[in-house]
C-alpha positions as CSV (number, residue, x, y, z in Angstrom):
1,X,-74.5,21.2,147.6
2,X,-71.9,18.7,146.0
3,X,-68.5,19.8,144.1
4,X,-66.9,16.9,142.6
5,X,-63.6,16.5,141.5
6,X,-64.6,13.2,140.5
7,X,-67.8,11.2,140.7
8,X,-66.1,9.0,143.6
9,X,-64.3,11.9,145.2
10,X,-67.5,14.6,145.8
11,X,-66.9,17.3,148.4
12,X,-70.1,18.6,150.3
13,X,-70.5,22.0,151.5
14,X,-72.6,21.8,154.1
15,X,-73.6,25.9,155.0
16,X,-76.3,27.2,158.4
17,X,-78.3,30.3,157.5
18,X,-80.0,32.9,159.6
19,X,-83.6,33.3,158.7
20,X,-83.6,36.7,159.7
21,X,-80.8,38.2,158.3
22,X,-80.8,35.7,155.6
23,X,-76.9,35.5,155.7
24,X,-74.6,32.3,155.8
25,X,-73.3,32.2,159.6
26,X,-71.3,29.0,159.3
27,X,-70.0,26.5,156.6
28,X,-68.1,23.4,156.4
29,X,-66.6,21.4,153.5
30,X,-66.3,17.4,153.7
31,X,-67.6,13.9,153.2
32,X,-71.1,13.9,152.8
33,X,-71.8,12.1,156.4
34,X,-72.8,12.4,160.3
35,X,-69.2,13.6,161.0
36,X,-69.5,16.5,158.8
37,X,-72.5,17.9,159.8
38,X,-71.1,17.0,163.5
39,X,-68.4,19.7,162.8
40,X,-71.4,22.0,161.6
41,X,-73.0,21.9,164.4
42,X,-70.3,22.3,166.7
43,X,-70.3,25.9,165.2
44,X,-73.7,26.8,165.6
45,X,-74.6,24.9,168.7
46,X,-73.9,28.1,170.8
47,X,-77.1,29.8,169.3
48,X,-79.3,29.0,172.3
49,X,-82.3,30.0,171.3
50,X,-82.3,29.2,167.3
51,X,-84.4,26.5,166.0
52,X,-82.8,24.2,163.3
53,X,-85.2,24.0,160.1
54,X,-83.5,21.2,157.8
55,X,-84.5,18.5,155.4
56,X,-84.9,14.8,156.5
57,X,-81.5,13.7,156.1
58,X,-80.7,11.3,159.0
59,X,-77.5,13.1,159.8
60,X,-79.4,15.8,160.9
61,X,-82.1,13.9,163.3
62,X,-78.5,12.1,165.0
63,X,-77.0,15.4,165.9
64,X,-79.8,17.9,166.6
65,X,-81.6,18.3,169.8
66,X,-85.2,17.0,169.1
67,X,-86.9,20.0,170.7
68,X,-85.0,22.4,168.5
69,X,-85.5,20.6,165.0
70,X,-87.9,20.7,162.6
71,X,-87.6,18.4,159.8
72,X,-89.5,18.9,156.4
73,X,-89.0,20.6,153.0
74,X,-91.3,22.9,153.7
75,X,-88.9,25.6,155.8
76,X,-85.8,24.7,153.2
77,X,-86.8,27.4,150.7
78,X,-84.4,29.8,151.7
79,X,-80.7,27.7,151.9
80,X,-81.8,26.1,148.6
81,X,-82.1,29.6,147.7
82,X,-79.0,30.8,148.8
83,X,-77.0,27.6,147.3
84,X,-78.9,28.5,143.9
85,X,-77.3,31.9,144.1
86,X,-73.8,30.6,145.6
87,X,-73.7,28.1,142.2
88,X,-74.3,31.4,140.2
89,X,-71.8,33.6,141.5
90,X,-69.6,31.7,142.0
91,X,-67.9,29.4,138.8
92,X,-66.3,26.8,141.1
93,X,-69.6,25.0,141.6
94,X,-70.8,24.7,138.5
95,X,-71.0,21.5,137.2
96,X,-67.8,20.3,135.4
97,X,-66.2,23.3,135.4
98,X,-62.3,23.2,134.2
99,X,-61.2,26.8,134.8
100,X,-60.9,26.6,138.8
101,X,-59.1,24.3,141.5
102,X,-61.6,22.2,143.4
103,X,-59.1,21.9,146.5
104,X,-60.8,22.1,149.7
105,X,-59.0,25.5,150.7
106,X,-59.7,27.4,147.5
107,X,-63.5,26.4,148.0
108,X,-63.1,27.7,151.3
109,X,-61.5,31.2,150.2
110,X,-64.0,31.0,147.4
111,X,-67.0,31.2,149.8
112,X,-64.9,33.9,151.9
113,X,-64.9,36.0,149.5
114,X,-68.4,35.5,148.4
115,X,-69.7,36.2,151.1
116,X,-67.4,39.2,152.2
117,X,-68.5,40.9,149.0
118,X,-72.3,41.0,149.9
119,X,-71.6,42.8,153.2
120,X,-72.1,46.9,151.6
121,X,-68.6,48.6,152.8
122,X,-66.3,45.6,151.8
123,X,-67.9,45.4,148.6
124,X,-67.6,49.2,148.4
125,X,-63.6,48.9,148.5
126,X,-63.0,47.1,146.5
127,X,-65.6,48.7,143.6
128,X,-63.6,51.7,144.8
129,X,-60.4,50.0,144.4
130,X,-61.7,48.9,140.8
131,X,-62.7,52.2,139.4
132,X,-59.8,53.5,140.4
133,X,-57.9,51.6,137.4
134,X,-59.9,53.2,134.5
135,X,-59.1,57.3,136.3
């Protein structure tokens, strides 16, 4: 998913997703190139027995281990999913938005918070914290 500040300065967020749980487990914000994904993988890299399930980027084929990749649009439904619904809830990645800052760190705190809010008992303090204003 691309955020540009400008059509010659684009930052790429570059996120891994857990099939099962269907959660992000790991992001990274850059260039969109080898290096970037590099640093991606470098957080994910741990998960022994995951298999990778990405598009046919060539970035992808440089860094993953051949035996644990599978390259194809046919297992992509579900990031493309989840970047749908990160553009949607979040206003910063909308396409030539003017009412947020595109800096790297408040994408990052952006996404944070995003995805702090979908786990149930954060999400339920801070509706708890909200209601308590209109009392």
């Amino acid at each position: 998913m691309a955020l540009c500040e400008k059509k010659t300065n684009k930052l790429w967020l570059l996120k891994a997703l857990d099939r099962g749980t269907r959660k992000t487990v790991a992001w990274v914000l850059g260039a969109r190139d080898s290096s970037t994904f590099a640093k991606l993988y470098d957080k994910v890299k741990h998960l022994e027995k995951c298999v990778f399930y990405t598009d046919r980027w060539n970035a992808f084929a440089e860094i993953l281990p051949a035996e644990r990749h599978v390259a194809g649009k046919t297992h992509t439904v579900m990031i493309e999913r989840d970047n749908s619904n990160t553009r949607h809830h979040l206003g910063r990645f909308t396409r030539r938005t003017k009412v947020v800052s595109k800096k790297d760190f408040m994408v990052d705190y952006s996404i944070r918070i995003g995805r702090a809010l979908q786990i149930p008992e954060i999400f339920a303090k801070f509706q708890a914290d909200f209601l308590y204003i209109f009392k």
